[in-house]
C-alpha positions as CSV (number, residue, x, y, z in Angstrom):
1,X,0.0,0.0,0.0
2,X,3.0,2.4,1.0
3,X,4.3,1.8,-2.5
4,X,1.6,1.9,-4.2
5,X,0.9,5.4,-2.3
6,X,4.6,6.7,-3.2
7,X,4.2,5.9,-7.3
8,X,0.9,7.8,-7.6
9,X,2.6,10.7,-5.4
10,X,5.5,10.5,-8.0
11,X,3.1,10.0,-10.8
12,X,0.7,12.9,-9.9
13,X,3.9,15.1,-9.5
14,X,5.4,14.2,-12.6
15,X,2.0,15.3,-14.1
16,X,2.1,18.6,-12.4
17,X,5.4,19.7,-13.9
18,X,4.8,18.6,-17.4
19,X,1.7,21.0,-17.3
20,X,3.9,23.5,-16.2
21,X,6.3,23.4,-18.7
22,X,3.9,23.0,-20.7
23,X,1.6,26.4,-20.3
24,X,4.6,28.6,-21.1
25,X,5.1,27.3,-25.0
26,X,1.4,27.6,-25.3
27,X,1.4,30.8,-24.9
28,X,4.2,31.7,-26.5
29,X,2.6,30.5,-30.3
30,X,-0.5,32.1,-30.6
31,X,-2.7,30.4,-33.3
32,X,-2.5,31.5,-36.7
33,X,-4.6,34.2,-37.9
34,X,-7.7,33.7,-39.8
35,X,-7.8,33.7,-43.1
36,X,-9.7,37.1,-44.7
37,X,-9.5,38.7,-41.8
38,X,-8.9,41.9,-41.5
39,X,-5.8,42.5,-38.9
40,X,-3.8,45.4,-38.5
41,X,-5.5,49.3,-35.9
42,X,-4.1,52.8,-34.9
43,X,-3.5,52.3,-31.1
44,X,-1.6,54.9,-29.2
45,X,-2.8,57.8,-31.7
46,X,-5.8,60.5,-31.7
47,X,-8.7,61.6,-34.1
48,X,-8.0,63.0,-37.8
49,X,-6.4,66.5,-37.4
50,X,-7.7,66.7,-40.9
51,X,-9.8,65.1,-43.9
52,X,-7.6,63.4,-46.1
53,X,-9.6,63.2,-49.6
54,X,-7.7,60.5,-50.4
55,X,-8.5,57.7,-47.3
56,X,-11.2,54.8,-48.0
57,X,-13.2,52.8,-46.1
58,X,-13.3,49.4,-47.7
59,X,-16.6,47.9,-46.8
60,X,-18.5,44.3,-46.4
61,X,-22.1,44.0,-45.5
62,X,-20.9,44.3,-41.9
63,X,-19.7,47.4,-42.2
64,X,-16.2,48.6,-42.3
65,X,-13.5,45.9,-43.1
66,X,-10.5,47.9,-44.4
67,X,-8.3,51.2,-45.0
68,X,-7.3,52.1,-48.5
69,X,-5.9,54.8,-50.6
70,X,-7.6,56.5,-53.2
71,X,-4.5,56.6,-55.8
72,X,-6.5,57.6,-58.9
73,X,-10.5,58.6,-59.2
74,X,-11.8,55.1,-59.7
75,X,-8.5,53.0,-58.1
76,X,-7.9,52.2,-54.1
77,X,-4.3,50.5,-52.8
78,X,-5.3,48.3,-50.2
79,X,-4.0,44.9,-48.3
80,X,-4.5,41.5,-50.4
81,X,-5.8,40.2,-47.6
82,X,-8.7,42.4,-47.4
83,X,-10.3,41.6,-51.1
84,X,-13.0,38.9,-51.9
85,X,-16.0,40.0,-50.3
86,X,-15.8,44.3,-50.1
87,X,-19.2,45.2,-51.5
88,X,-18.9,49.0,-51.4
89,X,-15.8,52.0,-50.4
90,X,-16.5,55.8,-48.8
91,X,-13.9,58.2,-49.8
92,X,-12.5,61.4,-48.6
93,X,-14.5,61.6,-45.1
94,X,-13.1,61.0,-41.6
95,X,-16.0,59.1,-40.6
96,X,-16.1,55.6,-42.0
97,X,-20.6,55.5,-41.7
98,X,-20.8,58.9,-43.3
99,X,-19.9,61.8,-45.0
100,X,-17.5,61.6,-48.4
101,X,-18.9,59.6,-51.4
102,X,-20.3,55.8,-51.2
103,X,-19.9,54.4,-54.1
104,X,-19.9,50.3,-54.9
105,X,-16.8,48.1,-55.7
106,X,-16.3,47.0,-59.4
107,X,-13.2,44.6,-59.1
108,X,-11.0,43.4,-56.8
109,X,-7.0,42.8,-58.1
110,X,-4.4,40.9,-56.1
111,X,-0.5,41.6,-56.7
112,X,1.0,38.9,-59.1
113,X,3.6,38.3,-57.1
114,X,1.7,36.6,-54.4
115,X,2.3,39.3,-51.9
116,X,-0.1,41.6,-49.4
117,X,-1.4,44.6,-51.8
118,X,-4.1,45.0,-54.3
119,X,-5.8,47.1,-55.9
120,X,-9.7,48.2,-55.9
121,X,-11.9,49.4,-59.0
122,X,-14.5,51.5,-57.6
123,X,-17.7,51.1,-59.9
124,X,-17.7,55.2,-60.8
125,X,-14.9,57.7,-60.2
126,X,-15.4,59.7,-57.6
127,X,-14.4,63.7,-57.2
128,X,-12.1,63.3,-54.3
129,X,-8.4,64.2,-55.1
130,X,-6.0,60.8,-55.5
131,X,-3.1,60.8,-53.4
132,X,0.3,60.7,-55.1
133,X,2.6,57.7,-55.0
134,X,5.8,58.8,-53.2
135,X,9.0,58.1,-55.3
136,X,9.9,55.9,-52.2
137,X,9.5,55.5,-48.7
138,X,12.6,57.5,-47.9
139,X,15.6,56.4,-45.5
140,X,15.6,55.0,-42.0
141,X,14.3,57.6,-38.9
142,X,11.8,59.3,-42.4
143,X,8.5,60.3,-40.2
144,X,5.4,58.8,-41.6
145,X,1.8,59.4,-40.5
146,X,-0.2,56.0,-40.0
147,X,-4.0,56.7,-41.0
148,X,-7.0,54.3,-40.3
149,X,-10.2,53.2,-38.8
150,X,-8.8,50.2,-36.5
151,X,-10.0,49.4,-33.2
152,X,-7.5,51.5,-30.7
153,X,-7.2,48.8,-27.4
154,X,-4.2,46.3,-28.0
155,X,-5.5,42.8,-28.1
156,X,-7.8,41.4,-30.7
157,X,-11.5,41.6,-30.5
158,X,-11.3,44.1,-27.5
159,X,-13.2,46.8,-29.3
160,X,-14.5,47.7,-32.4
161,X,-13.7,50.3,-35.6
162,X,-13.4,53.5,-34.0
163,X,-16.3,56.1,-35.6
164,X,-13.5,58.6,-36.2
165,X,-10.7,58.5,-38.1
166,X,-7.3,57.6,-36.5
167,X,-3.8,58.8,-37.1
168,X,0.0,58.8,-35.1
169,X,3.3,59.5,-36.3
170,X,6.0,57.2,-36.6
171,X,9.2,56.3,-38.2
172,X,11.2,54.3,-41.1
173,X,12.8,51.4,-39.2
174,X,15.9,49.7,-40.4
175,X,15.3,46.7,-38.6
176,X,13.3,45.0,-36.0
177,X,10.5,43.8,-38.5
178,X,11.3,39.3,-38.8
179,X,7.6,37.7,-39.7
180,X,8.9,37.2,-43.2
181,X,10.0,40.7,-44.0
182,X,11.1,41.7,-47.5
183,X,12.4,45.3,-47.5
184,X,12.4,45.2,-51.2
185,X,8.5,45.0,-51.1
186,X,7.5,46.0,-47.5
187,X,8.5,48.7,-45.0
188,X,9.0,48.6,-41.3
189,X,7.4,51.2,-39.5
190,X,6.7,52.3,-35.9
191,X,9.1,54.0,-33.3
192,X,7.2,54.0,-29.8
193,X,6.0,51.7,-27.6
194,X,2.4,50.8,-27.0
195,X,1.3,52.7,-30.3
196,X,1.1,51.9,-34.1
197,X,-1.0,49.9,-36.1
198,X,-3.3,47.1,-34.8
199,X,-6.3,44.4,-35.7
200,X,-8.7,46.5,-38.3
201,X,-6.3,48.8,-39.9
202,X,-5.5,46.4,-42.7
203,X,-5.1,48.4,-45.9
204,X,-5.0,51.4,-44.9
205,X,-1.9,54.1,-46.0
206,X,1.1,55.4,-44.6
207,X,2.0,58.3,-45.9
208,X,4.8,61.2,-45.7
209,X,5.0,65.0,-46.3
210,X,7.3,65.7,-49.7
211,X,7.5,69.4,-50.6
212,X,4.0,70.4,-48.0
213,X,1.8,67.4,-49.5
214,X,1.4,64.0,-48.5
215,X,2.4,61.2,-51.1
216,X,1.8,57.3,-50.4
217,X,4.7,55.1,-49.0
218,X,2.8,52.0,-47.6
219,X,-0.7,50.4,-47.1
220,X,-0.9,48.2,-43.9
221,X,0.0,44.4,-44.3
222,X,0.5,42.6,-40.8
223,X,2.5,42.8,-37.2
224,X,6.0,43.0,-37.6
225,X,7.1,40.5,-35.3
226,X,4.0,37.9,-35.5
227,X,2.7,39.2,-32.2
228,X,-0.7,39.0,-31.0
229,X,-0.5,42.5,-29.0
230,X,-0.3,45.7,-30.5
231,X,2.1,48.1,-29.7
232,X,4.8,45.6,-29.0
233,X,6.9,45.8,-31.9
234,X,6.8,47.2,-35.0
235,X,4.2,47.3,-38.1
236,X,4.7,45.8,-41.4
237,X,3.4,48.3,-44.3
238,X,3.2,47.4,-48.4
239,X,5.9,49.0,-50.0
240,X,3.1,50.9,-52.5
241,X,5.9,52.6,-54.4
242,X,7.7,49.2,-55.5
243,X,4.7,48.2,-57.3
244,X,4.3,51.4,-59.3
245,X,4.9,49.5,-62.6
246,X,1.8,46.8,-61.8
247,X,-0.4,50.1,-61.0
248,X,0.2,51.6,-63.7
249,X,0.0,48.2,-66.4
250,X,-3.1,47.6,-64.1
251,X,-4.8,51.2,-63.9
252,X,-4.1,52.6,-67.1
253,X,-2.1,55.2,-65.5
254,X,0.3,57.8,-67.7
255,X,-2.5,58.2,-70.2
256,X,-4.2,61.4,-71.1
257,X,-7.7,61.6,-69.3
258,X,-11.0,61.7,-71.6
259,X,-12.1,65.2,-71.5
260,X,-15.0,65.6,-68.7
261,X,-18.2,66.1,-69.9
262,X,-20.8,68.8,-69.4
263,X,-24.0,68.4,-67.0
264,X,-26.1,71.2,-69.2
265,X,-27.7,68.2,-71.6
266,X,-29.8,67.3,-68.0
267,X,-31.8,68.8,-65.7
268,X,-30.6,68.8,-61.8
269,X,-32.3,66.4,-59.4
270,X,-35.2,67.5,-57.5
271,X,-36.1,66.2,-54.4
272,X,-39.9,66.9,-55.4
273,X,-40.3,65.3,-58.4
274,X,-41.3,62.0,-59.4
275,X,-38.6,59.7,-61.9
276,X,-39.5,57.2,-64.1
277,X,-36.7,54.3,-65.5
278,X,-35.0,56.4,-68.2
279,X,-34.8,59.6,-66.9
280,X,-31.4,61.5,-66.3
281,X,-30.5,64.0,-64.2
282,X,-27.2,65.9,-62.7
283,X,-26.2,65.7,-59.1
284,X,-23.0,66.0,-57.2
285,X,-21.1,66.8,-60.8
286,X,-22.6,63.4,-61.9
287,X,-24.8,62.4,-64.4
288,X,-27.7,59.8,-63.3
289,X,-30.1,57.2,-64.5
290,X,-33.1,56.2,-62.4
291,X,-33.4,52.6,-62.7
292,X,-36.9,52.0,-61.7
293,X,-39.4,54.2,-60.4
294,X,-38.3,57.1,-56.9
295,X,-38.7,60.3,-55.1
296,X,-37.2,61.8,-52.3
297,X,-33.7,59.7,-52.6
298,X,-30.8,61.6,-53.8
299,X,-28.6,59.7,-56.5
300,X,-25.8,58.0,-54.6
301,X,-27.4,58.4,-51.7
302,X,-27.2,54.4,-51.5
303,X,-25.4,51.9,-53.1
304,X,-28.9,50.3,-53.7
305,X,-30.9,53.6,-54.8
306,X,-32.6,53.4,-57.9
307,X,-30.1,55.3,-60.1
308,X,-27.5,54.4,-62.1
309,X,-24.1,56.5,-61.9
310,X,-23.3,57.5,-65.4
311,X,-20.0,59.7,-65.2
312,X,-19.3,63.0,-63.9
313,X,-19.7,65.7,-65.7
């Protein structure tokens, strides 16, 4: 009995240390992310200090999903990760349920090269001014503003997309970015602790001041260490101006824009009057179709109104 006593005491001690070595490398490999989702937030930053014409909000039936970049009127730089089920983008408003223009998604491009960017053909163009590609991210210590809608606590799922538009400061890294980083293709970004980019900001630019306006360096790609916490290392951003060639292949950029044409062939919506399929009208520098029968609802008022975006004009 005394034996038999003194092997389950060893036995039942045994177990108690292999479950405490154990814990430790549990922890210490969180499980893999899902795939679609979107990951990287601003933490550690404050509200807009201005509207930036160019930031989108790259929606899904649930709502917001992902940053982007308005680059040209109908184009958005975004994250690969974030395409396959967007439905619908609002650009130029610091507010990601309102204000700027909702417009829907046409196509949705991934990078050839198997990496984190893509691009985003809006279904119209919108009047909002693009954002210029930098000519590079410029050097190690180059301050660059992060912009987006993520949630701003530091673990995932703690809160959600902030209503107001986020931004902080940081700075090109020369190191301290590992999860498979390719400074070729991808820039390392963030400076302070406890701030930077986080679950939700996916997408969404980095950008720095050349000659008093902001160009496009980087769209938001994933942690820069694997980590689950935000804030504890660095961020890992798109290198937007390395793909410059695909954008422009892909966008038809370089060539000379088809004259705009003029609204004075339609009459301007009224809110009073009753449309029937057919009819055209101007609104917002646009030139509509009503689709089926309405009143009251402005064109573009919904990606599911009853008009039909023809152009601006």
């Amino acid at each position: 009995m005394r034996l038999k006593k003194a092997v389950l005491a060893v036995s039942l001690a045994a177990s108690a240390i292999g479950v405490a070595i154990a814990a430790p490398s549990a922890f210490a490999a969180p499980p893999p992310p899902e795939d679609n989702v979107a990951q990287p937030m601003i933490i550690g930053g404050g509200n807009a200090s201005q509207t930036y014409s160019f930031m989108v909000s790259l929606q899904t039936s649930q709502g917001h999903h992902c940053g982007g970049s308005l680059i040209a009127p109908q184009w958005v730089a975004t994250a690969a990760h974030c395409v396959g089920s967007l439905t619908q983008a609002r650009v130029g408003t610091t507010t990601w349920n309102s204000g700027g223009t909702l417009v829907r998604i046409a196509s949705q491009t991934k990078s050839p090269d198997g990496r984190d960017f893509a691009l985003v053909k809006l279904a119209s163009a919108v009047q909002q001014a693009p954002i210029t590609i930098a000519a590079d991210p410029g050097p190690a210590g180059t301050v660059t503003r992060l912009i987006g809608w993520g949630q701003t606590c530091p673990t995932r799922g703690c809160g959600g997309a902030p209503t107001n538009l986020q931004e902080i400061d940081v700075k090109v890294l020369s190191s301290g970015c590992t999860d498979n980083f390719d400074s070729t293709k991808e820039i390392c970004l963030g400076d302070k602790p406890n701030t930077g980019a986080c679950y939700g900001d996916s997408g969404g630019p980095s950008v720095r001041q050349v000659n008093g306006r902001w160009e496009l360096t980087g769209a938001t790609s994933r942690a820069g260490q694997g980590q689950d916490t935000c804030g504890t290392a660095p961020a890992i951003y798109m290198n937007v101006p390395a793909y410059k060639n695909w954008i422009n292949q892909t966008t038809g950029g370089g060539t000379t824009p088809t004259p705009t044409p003029s609204c004075s062939d339609v009459q301007p919506w009224n809110p009073n009057a009753w449309y029937s399929p057919g009819n055209r009208v101007s609104y917002n520098s646009h030139r509509w179709e009503a689709t089926w029968y309405t009143t009251g609802q402005a064109p573009g008022s919904s990606p599911w109104s009853n008009w039909r975006d023809l152009g601006s004009c």
